[in-house]
C-alpha positions as CSV (number, residue, x, y, z in Angstrom):
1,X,0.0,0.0,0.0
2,X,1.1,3.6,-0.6
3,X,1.6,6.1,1.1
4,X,3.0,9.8,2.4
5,X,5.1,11.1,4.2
6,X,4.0,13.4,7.2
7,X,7.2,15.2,8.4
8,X,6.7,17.6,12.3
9,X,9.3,19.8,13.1
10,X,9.2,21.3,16.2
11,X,12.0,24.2,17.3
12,X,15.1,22.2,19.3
13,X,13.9,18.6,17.9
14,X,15.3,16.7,15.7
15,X,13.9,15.8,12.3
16,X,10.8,13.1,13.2
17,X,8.2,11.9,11.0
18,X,5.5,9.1,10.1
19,X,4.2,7.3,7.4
20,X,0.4,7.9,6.6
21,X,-1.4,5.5,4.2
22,X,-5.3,5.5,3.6
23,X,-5.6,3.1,6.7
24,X,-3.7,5.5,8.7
25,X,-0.6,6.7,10.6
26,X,2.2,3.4,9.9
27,X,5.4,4.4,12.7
28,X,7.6,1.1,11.6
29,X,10.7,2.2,10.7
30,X,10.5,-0.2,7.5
31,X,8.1,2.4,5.9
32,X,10.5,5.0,7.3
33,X,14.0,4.8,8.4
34,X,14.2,8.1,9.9
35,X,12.2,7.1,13.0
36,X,15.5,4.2,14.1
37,X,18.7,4.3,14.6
38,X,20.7,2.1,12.1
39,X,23.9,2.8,10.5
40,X,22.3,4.3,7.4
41,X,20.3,7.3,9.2
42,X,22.6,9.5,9.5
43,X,22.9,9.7,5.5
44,X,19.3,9.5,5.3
45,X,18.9,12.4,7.8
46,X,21.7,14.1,5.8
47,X,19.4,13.4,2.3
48,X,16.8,14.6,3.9
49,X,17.6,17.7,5.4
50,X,19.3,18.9,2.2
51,X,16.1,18.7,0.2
52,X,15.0,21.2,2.2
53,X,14.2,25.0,1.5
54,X,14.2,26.6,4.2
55,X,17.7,28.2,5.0
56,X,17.7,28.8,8.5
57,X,16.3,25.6,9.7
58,X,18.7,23.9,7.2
59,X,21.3,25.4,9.0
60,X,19.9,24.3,12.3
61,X,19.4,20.7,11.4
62,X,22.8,20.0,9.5
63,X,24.5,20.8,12.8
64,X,22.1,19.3,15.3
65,X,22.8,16.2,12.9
66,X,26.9,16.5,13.1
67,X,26.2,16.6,17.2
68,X,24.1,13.6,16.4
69,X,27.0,12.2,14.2
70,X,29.9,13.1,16.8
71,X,28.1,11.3,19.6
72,X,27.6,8.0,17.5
73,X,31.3,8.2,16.6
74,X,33.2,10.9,14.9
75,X,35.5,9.0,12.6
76,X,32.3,9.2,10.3
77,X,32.3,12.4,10.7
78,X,34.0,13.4,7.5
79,X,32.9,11.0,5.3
80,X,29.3,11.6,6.0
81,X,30.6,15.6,5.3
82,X,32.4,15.1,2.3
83,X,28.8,13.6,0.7
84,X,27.4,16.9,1.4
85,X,28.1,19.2,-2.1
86,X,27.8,23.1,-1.1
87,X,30.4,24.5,1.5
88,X,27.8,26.4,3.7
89,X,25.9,23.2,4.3
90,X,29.2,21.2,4.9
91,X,30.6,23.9,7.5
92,X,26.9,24.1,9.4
93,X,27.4,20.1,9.7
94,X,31.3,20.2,10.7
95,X,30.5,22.8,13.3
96,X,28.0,20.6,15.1
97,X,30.5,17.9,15.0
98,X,32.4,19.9,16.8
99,X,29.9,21.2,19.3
100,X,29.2,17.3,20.0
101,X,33.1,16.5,20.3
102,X,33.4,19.7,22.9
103,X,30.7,18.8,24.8
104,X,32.1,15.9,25.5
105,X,35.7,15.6,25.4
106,X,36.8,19.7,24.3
107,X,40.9,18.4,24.1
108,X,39.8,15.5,21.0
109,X,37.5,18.3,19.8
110,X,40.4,20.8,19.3
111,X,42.9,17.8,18.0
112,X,39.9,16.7,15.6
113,X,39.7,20.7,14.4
114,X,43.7,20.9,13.9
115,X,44.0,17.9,12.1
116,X,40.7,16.8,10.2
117,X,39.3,19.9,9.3
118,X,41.9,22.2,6.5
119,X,43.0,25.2,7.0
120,X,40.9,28.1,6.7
121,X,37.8,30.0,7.9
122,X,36.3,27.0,9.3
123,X,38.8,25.7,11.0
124,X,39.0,28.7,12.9
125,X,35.8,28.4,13.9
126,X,36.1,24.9,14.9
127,X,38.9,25.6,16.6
128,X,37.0,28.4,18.1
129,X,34.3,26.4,19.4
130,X,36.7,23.9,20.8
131,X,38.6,26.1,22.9
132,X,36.2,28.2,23.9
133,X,34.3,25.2,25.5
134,X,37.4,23.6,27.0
135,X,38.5,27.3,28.2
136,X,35.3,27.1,30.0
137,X,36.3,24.3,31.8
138,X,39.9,24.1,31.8
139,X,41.4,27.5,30.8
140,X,44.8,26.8,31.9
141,X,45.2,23.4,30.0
142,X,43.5,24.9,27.0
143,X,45.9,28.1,26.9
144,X,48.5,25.8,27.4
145,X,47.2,23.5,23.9
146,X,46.6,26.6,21.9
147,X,49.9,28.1,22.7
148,X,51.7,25.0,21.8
149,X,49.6,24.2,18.3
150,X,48.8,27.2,17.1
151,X,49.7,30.0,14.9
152,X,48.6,33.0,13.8
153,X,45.6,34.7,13.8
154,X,43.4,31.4,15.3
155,X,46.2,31.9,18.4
156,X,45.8,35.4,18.7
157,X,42.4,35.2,19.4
């Protein structure tokens, strides 16, 4: 039987949705894979969130995705981000990775910036977002690390 797809979006939650077919509201995850958590979510979230229009909640949702990608395991990280075409979209996704990272362990988060993201705007920012959570924390340590690894501008600020 076929059917549509109802998709909610509520302000701070994650993408959701439900099939609908003429005998009603179907939640398996076999009609749609959004609503488990299998390996192949994350690039159907990613599909997903790409189709849509709306610019500021695209932004939103490719980096509450990259937290969502960070906590399941960041060495997917950039894969998962080099599958996503325009460079706005990819650097909204690589900055929730590494909000997720920081929140959790702010030293990786700054290693993962310096070495998996290149050089450039966004790595600054990732770099920002890295320190600025471990400074929080830890400001001694984290002066120390930014002292030691970096250069420039990023370690003037």
């Amino acid at each position: 039987m076929l059917g549509t797809l109802a998709v909610q979006r509520w302000p701070g939650s994650p993408l959701s949705g439900a099939a609908v077919s003429a005998t009603g509201p179907q939640t398996s995850p076999v009609r749609n894979p959004a609503l488990n958590r299998r390996a192949g979510d994350q690039a159907i979230k990613l599909g997903q969130i790409l189709a849509a229009d709306d610019r500021d909640h695209k932004s939103a949702d490719l980096r509450r995705l990259g937290e969502e990608s960070a906590a399941a395991g960041e060495r997917d990280a950039p894969s998962l981000a080099g599958s996503i075409k325009g460079d706005s979209d990819r650097a909204d996704f690589m900055r929730g990775v590494v909000e997720g990272m920081a929140g959790r362990d702010p030293q990786a988060a700054a290693n993962f910036s310096l070495t998996e993201i290149h050089t450039g705007a966004l790595q600054a920012d990732a770099l920002r977002i890295a320190l600025a959570k471990w400074g929080a924390s830890n400001p001694r340590d984290a002066y120390a690390w930014a002292n030691e690894h970096l250069t420039g501008p990023v370690k003037d600020e």
